[in-house]
C-alpha positions in Angstrom: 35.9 10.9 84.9 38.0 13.8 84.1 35.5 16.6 85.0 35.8 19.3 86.1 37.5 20.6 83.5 40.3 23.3 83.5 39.4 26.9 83.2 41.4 28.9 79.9 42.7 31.0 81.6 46.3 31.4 79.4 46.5 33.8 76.8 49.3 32.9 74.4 48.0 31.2 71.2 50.2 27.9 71.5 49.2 27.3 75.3 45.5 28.3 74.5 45.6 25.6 71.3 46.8 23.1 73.2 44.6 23.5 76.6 41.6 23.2 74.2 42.7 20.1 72.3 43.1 18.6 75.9 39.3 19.7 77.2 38.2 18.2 74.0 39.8 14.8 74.2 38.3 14.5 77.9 34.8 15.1 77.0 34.9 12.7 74.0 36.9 10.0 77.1 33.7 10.6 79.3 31.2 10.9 76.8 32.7 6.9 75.8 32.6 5.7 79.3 28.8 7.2 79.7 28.4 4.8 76.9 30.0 1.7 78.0 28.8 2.4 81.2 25.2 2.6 80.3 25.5 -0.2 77.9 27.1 -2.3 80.7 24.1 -1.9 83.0 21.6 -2.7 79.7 23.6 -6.3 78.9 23.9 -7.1 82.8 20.3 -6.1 84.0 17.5 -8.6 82.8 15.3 -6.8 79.9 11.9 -6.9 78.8 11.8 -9.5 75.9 10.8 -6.7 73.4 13.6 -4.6 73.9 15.9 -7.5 73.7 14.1 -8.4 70.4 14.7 -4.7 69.2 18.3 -5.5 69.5 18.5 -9.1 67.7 19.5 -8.6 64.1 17.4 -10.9 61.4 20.3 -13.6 61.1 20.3 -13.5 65.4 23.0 -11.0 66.0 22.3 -9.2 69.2 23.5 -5.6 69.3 24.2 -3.5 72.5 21.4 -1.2 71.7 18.4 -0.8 69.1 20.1 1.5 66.9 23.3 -0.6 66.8 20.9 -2.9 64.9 19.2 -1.0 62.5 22.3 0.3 61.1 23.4 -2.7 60.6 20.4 -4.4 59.3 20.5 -1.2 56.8 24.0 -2.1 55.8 23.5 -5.6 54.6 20.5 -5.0 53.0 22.3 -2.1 51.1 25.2 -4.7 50.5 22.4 -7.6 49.4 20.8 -5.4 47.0 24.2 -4.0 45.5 24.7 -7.5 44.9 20.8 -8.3 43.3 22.0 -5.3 40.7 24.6 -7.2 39.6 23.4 -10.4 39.1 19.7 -8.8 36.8 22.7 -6.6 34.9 24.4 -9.6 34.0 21.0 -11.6 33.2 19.7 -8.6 31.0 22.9 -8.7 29.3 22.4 -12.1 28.0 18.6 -11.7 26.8 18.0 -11.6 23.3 14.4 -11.8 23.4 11.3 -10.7 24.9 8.9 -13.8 25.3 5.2 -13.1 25.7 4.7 -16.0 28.3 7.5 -13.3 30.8 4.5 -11.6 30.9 1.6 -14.0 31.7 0.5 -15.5 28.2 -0.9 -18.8 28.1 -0.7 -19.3 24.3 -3.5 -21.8 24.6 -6.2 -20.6 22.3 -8.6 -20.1 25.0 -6.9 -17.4 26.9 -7.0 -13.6 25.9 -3.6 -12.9 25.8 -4.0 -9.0 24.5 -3.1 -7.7 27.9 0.5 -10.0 28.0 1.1 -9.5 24.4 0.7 -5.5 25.0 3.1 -5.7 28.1 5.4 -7.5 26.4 5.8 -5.3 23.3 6.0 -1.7 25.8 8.9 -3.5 27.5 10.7 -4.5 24.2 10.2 -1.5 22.8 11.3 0.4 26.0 14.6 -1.5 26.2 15.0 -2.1 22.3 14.7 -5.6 22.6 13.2 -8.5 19.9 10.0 -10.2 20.5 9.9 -13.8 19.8 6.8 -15.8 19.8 6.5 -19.6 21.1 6.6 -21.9 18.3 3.9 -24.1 18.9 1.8 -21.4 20.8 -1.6 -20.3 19.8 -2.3 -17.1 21.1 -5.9 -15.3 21.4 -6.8 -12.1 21.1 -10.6 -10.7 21.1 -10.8 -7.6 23.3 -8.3 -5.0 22.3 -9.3 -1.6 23.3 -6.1 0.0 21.7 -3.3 -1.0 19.1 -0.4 -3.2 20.3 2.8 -0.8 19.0 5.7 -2.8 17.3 9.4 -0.9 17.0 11.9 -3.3 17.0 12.5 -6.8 15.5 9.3 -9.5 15.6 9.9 -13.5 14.8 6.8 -15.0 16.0 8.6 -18.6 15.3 5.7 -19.7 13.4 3.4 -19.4 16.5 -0.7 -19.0 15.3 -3.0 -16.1 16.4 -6.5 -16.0 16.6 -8.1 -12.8 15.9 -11.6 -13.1 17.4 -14.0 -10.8 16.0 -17.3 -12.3 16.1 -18.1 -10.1 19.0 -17.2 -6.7 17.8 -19.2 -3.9 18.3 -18.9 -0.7 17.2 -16.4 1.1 19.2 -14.0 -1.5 18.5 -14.1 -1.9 14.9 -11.0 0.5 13.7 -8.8 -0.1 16.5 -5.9 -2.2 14.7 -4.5 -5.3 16.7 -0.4 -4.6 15.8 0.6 -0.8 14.6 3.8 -0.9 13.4 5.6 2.5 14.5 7.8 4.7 12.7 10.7 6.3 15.3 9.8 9.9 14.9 6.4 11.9 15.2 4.8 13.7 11.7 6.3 17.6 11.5 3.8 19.8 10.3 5.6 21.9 7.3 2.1 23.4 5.9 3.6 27.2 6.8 6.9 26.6 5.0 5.0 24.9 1.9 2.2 26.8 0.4 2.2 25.7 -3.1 4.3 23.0 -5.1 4.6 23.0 -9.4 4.7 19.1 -10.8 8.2 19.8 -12.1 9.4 21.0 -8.4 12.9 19.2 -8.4 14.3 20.8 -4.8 12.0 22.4 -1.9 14.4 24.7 0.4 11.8 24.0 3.4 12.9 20.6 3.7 16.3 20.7 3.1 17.3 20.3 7.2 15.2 17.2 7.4 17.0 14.0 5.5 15.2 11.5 4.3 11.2 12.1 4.1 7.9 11.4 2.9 6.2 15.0 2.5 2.3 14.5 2.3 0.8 17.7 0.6 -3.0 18.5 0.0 -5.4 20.9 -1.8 -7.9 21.1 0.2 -9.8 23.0 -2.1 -9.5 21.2 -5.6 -11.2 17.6 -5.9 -10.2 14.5 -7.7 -10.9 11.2 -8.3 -14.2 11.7 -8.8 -16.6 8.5 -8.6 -19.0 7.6 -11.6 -21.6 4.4 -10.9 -22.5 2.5 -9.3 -20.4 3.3 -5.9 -20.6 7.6 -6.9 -18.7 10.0 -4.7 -18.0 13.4 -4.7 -14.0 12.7 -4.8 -11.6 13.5 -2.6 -8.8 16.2 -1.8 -5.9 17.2 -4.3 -3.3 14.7 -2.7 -0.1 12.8 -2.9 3.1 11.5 -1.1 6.7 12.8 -2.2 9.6 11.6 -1.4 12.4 13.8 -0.4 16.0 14.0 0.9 17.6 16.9 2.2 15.2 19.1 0.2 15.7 16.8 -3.3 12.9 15.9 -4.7 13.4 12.0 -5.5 9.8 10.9 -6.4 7.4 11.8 -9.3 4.9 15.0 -8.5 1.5 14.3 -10.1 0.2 17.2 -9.9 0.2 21.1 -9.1 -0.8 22.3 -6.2 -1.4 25.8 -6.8 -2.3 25.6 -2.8 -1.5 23.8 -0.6 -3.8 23.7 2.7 -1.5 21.3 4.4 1.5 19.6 4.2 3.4 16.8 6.8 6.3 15.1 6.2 6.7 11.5 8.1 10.9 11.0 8.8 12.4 7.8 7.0 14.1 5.2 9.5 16.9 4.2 7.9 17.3 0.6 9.4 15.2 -2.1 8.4 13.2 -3.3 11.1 11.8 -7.5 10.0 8.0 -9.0 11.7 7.6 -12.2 10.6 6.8 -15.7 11.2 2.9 -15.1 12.5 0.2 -17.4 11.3 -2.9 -15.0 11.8 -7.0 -16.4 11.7 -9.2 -14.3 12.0 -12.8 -14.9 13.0 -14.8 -12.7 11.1 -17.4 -10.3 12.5 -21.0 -10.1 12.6 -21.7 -7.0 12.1 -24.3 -5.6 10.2 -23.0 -5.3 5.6 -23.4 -1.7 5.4 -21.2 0.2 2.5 -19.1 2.9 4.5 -16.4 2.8 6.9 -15.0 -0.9 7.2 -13.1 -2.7 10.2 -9.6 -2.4 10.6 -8.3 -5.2 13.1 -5.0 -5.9 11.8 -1.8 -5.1 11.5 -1.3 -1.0 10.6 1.9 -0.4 9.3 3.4 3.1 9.8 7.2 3.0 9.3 9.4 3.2 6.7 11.7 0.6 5.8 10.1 -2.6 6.9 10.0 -5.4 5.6 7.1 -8.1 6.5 6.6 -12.0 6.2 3.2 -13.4 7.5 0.6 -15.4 6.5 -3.8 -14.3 7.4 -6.6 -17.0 7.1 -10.6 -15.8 7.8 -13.3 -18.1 9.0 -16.9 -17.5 9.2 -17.5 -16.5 5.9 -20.4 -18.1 3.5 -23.0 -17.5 1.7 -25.5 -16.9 4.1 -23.5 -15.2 6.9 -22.4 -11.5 6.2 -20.0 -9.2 8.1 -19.2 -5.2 8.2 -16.0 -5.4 5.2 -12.5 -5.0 6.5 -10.7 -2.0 5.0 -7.3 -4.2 4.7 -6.3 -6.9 7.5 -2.8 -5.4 6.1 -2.6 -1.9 5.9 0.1 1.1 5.3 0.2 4.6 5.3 2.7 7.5 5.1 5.8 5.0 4.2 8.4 4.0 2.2 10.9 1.4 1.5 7.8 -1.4 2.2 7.9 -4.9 1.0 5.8 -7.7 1.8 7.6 -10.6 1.4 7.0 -14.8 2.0 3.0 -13.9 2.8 -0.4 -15.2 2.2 -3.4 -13.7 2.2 -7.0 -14.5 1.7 -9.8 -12.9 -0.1 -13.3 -12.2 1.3 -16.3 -13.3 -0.2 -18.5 -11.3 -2.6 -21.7 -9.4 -0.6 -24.5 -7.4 -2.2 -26.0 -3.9 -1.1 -30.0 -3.1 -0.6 -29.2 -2.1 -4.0 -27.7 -5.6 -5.8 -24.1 -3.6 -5.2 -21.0 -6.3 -5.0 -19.3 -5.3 -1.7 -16.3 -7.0 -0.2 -13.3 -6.9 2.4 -9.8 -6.6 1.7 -6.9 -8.2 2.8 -4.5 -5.7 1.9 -4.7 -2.1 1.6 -1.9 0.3 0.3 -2.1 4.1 0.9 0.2 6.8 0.3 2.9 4.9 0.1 5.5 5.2 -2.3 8.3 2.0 -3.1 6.4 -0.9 -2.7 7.9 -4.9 -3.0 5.4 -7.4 -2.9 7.4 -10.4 -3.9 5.8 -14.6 -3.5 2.6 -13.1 -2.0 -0.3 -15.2 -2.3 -3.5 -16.3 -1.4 -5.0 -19.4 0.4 -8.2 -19.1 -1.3 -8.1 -19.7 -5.3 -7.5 -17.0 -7.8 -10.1 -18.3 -9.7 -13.2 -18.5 -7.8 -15.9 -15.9 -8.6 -17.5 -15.3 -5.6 -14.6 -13.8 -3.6 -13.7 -10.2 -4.5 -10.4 -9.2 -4.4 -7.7 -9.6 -2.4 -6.4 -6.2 -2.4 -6.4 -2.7 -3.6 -4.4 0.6 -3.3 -5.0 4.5 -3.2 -2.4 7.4 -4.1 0.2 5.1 -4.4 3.9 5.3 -6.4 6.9 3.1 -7.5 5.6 -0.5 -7.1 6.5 -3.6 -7.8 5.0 -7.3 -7.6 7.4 -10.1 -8.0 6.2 -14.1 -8.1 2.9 -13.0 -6.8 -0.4 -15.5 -7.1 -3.6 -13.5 -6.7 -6.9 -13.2 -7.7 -6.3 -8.8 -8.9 -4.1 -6.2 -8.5 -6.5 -3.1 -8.2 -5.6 0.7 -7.8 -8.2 2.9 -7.3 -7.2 6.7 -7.0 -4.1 6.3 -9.1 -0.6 4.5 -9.2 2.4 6.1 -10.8 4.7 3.3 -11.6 3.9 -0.3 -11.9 5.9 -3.0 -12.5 4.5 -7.0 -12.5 6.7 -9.6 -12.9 7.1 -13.4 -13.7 3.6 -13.5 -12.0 0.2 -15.0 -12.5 -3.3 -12.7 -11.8 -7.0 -14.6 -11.1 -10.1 -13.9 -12.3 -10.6 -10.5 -11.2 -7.4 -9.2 -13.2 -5.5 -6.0 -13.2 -7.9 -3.3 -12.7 -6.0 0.2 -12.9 -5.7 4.0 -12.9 -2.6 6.0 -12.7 0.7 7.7 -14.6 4.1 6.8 -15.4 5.2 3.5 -17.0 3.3 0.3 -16.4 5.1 -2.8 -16.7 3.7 -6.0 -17.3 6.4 -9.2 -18.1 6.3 -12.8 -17.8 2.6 -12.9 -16.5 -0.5 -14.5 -16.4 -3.6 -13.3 -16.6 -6.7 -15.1 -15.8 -9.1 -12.6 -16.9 -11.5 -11.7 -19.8 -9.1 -7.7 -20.1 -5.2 -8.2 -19.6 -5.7 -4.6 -18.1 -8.7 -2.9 -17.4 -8.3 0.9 -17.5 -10.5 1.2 -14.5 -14.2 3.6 -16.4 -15.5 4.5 -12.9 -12.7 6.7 -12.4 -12.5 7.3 -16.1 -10.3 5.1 -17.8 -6.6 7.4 -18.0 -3.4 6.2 -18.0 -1.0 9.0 -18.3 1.7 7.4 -19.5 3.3 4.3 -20.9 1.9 0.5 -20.8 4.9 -1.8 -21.9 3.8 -5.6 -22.0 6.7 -8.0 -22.5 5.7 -11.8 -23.2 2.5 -12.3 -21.5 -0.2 -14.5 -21.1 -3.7 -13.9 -21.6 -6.3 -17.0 -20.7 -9.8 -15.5 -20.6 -12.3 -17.5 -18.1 -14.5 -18.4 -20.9 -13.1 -19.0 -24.5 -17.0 -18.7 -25.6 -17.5 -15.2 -24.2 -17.4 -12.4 -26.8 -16.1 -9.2 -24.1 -12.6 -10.1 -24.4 -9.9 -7.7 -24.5 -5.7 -7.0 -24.2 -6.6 -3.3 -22.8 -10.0 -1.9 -21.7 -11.3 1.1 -21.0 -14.8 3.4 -21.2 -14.5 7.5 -20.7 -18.2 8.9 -20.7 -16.8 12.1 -21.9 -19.5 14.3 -20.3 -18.0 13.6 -16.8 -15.2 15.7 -15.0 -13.2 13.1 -12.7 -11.2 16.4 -11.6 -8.3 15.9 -14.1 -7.5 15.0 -17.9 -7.9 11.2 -18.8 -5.7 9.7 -21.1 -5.2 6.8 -23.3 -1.6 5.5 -22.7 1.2 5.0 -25.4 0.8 1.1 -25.8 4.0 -1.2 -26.3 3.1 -5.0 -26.9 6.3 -7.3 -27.4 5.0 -10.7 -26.9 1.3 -12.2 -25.8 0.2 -15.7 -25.9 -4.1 -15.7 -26.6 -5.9 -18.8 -25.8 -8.5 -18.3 -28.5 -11.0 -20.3 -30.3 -11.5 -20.3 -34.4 -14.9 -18.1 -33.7 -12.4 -15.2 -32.3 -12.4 -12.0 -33.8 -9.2 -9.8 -32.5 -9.2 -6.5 -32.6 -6.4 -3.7 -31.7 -8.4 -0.5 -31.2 -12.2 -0.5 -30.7 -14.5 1.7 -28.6 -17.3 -0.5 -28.0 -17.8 -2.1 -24.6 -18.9 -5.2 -26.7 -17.9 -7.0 -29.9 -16.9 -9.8 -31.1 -13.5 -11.8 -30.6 -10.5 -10.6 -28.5 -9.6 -7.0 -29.3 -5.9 -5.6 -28.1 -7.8 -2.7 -27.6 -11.1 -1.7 -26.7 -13.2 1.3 -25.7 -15.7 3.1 -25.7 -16.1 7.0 -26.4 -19.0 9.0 -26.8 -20.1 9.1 -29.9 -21.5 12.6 -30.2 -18.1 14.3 -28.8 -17.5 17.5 -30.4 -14.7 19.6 -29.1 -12.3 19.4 -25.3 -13.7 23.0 -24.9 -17.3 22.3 -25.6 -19.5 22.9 -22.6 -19.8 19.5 -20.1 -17.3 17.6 -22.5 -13.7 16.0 -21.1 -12.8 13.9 -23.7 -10.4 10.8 -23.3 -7.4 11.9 -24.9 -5.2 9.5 -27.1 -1.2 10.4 -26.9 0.9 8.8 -29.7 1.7 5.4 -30.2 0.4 1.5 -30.2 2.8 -0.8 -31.3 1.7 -4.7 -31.1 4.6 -7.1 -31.7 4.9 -10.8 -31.7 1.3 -11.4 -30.6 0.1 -15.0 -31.0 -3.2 -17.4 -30.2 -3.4 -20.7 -30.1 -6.2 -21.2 -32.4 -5.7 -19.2 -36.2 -8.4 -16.5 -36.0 -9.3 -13.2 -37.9 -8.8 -9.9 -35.9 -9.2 -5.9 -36.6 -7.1 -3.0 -35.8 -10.3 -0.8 -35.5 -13.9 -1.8 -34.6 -16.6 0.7 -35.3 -15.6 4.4 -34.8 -12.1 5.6 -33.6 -12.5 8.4 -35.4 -14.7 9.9 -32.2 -11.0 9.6 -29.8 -8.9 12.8 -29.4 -5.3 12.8 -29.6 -3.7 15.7 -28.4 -1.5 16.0 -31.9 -3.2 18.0 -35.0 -3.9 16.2 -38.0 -4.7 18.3 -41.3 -7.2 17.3 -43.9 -7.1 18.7 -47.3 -9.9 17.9 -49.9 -11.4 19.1 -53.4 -14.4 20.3 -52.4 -17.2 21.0 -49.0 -18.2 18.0 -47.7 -21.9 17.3 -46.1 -23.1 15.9 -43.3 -23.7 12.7 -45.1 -21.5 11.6 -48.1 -17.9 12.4 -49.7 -17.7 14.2 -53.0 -14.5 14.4 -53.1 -11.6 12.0 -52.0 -8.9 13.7 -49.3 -6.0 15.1 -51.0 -3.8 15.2 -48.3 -3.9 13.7 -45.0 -1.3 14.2 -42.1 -1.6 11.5 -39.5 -1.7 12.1 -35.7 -1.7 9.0 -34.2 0.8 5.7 -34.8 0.5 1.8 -35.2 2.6 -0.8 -35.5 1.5 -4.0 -36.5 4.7 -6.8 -36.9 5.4 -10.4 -36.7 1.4 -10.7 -35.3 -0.3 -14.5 -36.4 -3.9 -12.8 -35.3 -6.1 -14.0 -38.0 -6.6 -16.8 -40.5 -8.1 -14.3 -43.2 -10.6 -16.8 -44.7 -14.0 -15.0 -44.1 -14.2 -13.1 -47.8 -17.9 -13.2 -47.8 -18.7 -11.0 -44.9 -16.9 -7.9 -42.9 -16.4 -8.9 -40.0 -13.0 -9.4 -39.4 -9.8 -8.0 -41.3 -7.7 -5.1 -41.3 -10.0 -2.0 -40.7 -13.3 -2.7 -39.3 -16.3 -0.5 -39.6 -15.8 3.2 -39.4 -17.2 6.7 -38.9 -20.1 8.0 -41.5 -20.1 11.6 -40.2 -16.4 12.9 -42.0 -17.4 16.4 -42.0 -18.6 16.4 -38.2 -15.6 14.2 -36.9 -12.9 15.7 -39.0 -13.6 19.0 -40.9 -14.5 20.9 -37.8 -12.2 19.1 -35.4 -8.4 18.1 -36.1 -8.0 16.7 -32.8 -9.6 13.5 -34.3 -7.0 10.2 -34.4 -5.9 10.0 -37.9 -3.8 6.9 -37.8 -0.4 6.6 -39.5 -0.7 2.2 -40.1 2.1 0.1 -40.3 2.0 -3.2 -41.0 4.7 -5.7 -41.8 5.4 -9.5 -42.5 1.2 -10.3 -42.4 -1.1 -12.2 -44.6 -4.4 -10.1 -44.2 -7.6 -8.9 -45.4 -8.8 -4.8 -45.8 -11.9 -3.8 -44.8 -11.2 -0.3 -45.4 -14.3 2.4 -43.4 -15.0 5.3 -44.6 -12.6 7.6 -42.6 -9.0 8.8 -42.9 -5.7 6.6 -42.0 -2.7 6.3 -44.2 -1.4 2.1 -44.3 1.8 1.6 -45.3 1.9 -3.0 -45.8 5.6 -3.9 -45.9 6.1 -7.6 -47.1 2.3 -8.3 -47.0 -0.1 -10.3 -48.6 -3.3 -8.7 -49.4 -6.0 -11.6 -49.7 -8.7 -9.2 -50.1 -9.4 -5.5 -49.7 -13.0 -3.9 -49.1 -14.0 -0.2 -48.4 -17.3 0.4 -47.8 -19.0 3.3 -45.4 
């Protein structure tokens, strides 16, 4: 021991320094041999077992004291764990997929595998990872209290789901089994955008946000109003644009002279695939009630994704009935969306307390806007009657079917843009509203109406139809109601905007006909005889656009019907019964000799300028041997009331007809047209009133 220590008792600096370094080095000398000391008397003394055991290490190590140990202990484990880290960074470094059996699914068919699949997807999705499913797993799913979210890549490796639903109650019933996310939340934009003009070509407000989908609506204006049998009071002034950096790059269908509320949904800009799932879903049991449907599918929310799957039902017949799914498939607020490699099924036909047809859907489009649906199909035939369709669309623009099989193509509150191609339609056919230019090539249609100008939401097609080398096979050759384009406008109903009958452009359609077929290009009459290109019908007692509770269906310019054939020789008409009761937007002017009456012509018309075109070439419609009768020919029928349809109104369609390169018959009614025959045989020519 070197205590005592010295007193400081020197008072130069150096001295004092040096005496103090020295009293400091001997206490930290006896403080050490206190230790060794005490820790000598500890090792050579017997202990109590338990502090012996505090001093013993796990791996055996004693120590000279208890805290000796725990240091230690701490160190290794510190060392071990530094070690763990580097091993799971290496492993998560070589995974390149997130399997749902990491996380407890069985994949047996038996065993709800929600919970797993969920956990699964959070973790992917957390450490942007792919999911991959088990190839010959069948995984079940029946209670799944909220949506499984998707954001990054999805090959289920051909794996099968079951989507049991034949215990869903209410609560349950719009909770989607996948939602497909987009990587941003909705901005709200309504204070920036209060009002927006169809011909709006850049919006400064948006300008700062890239690539978007802007959602605007009028709260206060209504549209798309519903005439029988499923009536509805419409819905809100709406649409999706698409914008970049403040462009406008979509069509605006409207103006919006408010706007109540506006949202714009970002773009992602990389594709994101899902794919390889073999959904079957079990249908509920729920009680048929028209209203609010089930949504247990898969939701899609995101831009720019592209998706490959394939959805069968069971439980379906004619005795068992189920609450109608809104769209097993399902989008809203995107873009860039193609559905690609999948098959679908349609849902059986159900009836209302009131004899209504109801029905499910296996895909629904909304508010979407550049649409690929390329080789989708259906497991269930096109052509079986008692299954409704397989899908159907709302506010929809720019889309495009490509090698598509399925039983109708349906859009309910408008499409702008349509193309089909190289594809074949069922029974149901293409039954339509919308804008822009419909494009119908290289297709089949298995229907009674190539296109059916949908009448419960009035008929209009604001636009251009082109139909390029097409097919027509009606279900039943014996069946009179046949036609190329449909439509009925009750006139005296306001579906909350201007319906209109489209500039037609025919290039090429094959007819399956019979010899008791009776063509005919314009009529407005919901029945007649034969196969019309078009027909209508139009109030017949329409007087003016601006006479009280009258919104007539307005013709624009044009029909031109080219290289139409059948495969039986039969007559056809251009006209049946009274076109001179459409509107066309374009004047005509009617000169004559003298006042007419309500009932006969005293005078013949002077002048006449047309309003409205038709081109009739290289068409073998008609075998023109009936010269006994007039049914059939040229012009068929016509109107009787010249002074009330043309006098009072030149909005009336006064056609300008030209026809070339045809063997024909007239039946000239008694109403105005200029024909204009350009290396035509006339077999026989008839006017009567």
């Amino acid at each position: 021991m070197r205590w005592p220590y010295p007193n400081i008792g020197v008072l130069t600096t150096r001295a004092f320094r040096n005496l103090l370094n020295k009293i400091f080095g001997d206490i930290g000398a006896d403080m050490q041999e206190q230790k060794s000391r005490v820790d000598n008397l500890i090792t050579s003394n017997p202990q109590p077992s338990e502090i012996q055991d505090m001093r013993t290490g796990r791996d055996g190590q004693t120590y000279p004291v208890a805290r000796d140990m725990v240091l230690g202990e701490i160190a290794k484990t510190e060392a071990a764990q530094a070690e763990i880290n580097q091993d799971t960074a290496a492993q998560l470094a070589d995974i390149k997929n997130v399997m749902y059996e990491d996380f407890g699914a069985k994949g047996d068919g038996v065993t709800d595998d929600y919970q797993a699949i969920l956990a699964a997807h959070l973790y992917a999705n957390e450490h942007d990872l792919p999911i991959k499913g088990r190839s010959n797993a069948n995984y079940y799913i029946k209670d799944a209290p909220a949506s499984i979210p998707i954001k990054t890549l999805v090959d289920w490796n051909e794996a099968q789901f079951i989507i049991d639903d034949t215990e869903l109650t209410g609560s349950t019933t719009n909770t989607h089994i996948f939602i497909i996310l987009p990587s941003n939340d909705p901005i709200d934009v309504s204070e920036q955008i209060t009002s927006l003009a169809s011909n709006t070509t850049y919006i400064p407000a948006l300008a700062v946000y890239g690539d978007v989908l802007l959602h605007v609506i009028n709260s206060n204006k209504k549209q798309f109003i519903r005439t029988a049998p499923n009536v509805d009071g419409g819905y809100n002034q709406q649409e999706v644009i698409r914008v970049c950096n403040g462009n406008v790059l979509s069509h605006i269908n409207w103006d919006y002279e408010i706007v109540t509320s506006a949202m714009i949904y970002k773009n992602d800009k990389n594709k994101l695939r899902v794919g390889g799932g073999h959904f079957n879903t079990l249908v509920n049991k729920l009680e048929n009630v028209y209203g609010n449907g089930v949504d247990r599918g898969i939701y899609i929310r995101r831009s720019n994704t592209i998706l490959s799957i394939s959805h069968n039902i069971n439980g379906e017949s004619s005795t068992q009935t189920s609450k109608p799914y809104n769209g097993w498939i399902s989008a809203m607020y995107c873009c860039d969306l193609v559905l690609r490699d999948t098959t679908l099924s349609a849902h059986r036909i159900f009836y209302d307390e009131n004899n209504i047809p109801m029905g499910s859907y296996d895909l629904a489009l909304h508010l979407c806007t550049d649409i690929l649906l390329e080789n989708v199909g259906q497991f269930n035939g096109i052509m079986d009657s008692s299954l409704w369709g397989v899908m159907a669309s709302n506010y929809t623009k720019d889309v495009k079917l490509v090698n598509c099989k399925i039983n109708r193509y349906d859009a309910h509150r408008g499409v702008h843009n349509l193309t089909i191609d190289n594809s074949i339609i069922g029974y149901q056919g293409i039954n339509i509203i919308g804008s822009g230019l419909l494009q119908l090539r290289r297709t089949k249609v298995n229907c009674n109406q190539l296109i059916n100008l949908r009448a419960d939401y009035g008929s209009t097609w604001d636009g251009v139809i082109k139909i390029r080398n097409c097919e027509l096979i009606p279900t039943d050759l014996t069946q009179t109601d046949i036609k190329i384009v449909f439509f009925v406008n009750r006139e005296d109903h306001d579906y909350g905007y201007r319906c209109y009958f489209p500039n037609l452009d025919i290039d090429g359609i094959l007819i399956h006909t019979n010899v008791s077929s009776k063509p005919t290009i314009i009529s407005n009459k919901v029945l007649n005889t034969g196969y019309p290109i078009i027909s209508g019908l139009c109030k017949d007692d329409y007087l003016a656009e601006n006479e009280a509770g009258r919104y007539p269906l307005i013709f624009k310019d044009y029909v031109k019907v080219r290289n139409v054939k059948v495969t039986t020789p039969c007559p056809f008409s251009i006209f049946y019964n009274h076109p001179a009761y459409c509107y066309c937007d374009n004047v005509n002017v009617i000169n004559t000799h003298s006042t007419y009456s309500d009932s006969s012509v005293s005078e013949p018309f002077l002048d006449i300028k047309p309003n409205f075109l038709i081109v009739i070439d290289n068409c073998d419609l008609w075998d023109a041997k009936d010269e006994t009768s007039n049914s059939g020919g040229l012009i068929n029928s016509g109107a009787t009331d010249i002074t009330h349809s043309f006098i009072f109104n030149n909005h009336r369609m006064c056609p300008n007809i030209i026809i070339n390169d045809l063997t024909m018959s007239l039946n000239m009614g008694l109403y105005p047209m200029l024909v204009t025959g350009n290396r035509c045989t006339i077999q026989r020519c008839v006017r009567y009133a």
